[in-house]
N, C-alpha and C positions, 0 to 999 in steps of 0.2 A: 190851884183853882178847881172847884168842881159846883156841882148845880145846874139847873137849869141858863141855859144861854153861854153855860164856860164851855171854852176848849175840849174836845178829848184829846190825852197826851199820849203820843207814840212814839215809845221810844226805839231808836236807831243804834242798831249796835254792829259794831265790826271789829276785826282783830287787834285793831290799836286805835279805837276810836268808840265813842257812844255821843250821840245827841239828841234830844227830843224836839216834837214834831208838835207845835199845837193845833191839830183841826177844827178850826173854824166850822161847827156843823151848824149854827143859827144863821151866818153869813151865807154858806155856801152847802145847804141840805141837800143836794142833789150829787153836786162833787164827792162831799166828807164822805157820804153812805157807802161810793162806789168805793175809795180809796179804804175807807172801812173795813169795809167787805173784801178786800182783796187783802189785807194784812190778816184778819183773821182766817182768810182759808189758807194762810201761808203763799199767795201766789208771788208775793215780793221777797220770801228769803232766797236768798244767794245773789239777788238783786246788786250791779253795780252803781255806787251812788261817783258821779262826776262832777264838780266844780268848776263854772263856767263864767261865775262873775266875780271879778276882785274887784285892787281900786284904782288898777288903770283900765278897766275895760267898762268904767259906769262914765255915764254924761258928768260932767261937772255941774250941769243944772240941776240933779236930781236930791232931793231934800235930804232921803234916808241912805247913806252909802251901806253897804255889805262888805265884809272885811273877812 
């Protein structure tokens, strides 16, 4: 996606692993900027990323699960 009101995409890389990131900057202009702003001055490499929701640890009411 790209244009006006897409995503910018960020991608996440690690030693056995890569994913991308889509920042929502139409949704959330104030967040994306700063979060922006901080990848491009590199203040997030070496950064640990932790995984904190699977699919026993979501409400069973909640619409979108994470896996």
């Amino acid at each position: 996606m790209s244009g006006p009101g897409s995503p910018t995409m960020v991608e996440v890389r690690g030693s056995n692993f890569a994913f991308i990131i889509a920042v929502c900057t139409a949704e959330a202009p104030i967040s994306s900027a700063y979060f922006l702003a901080d990848v491009d001055a590199g203040v997030l490499d070496g950064s640990a990323i932790f995984r904190i929701v699977n699919l026993e640890n979501q409400p069973a009411t909640h619409p979108v699960k994470s896996k």
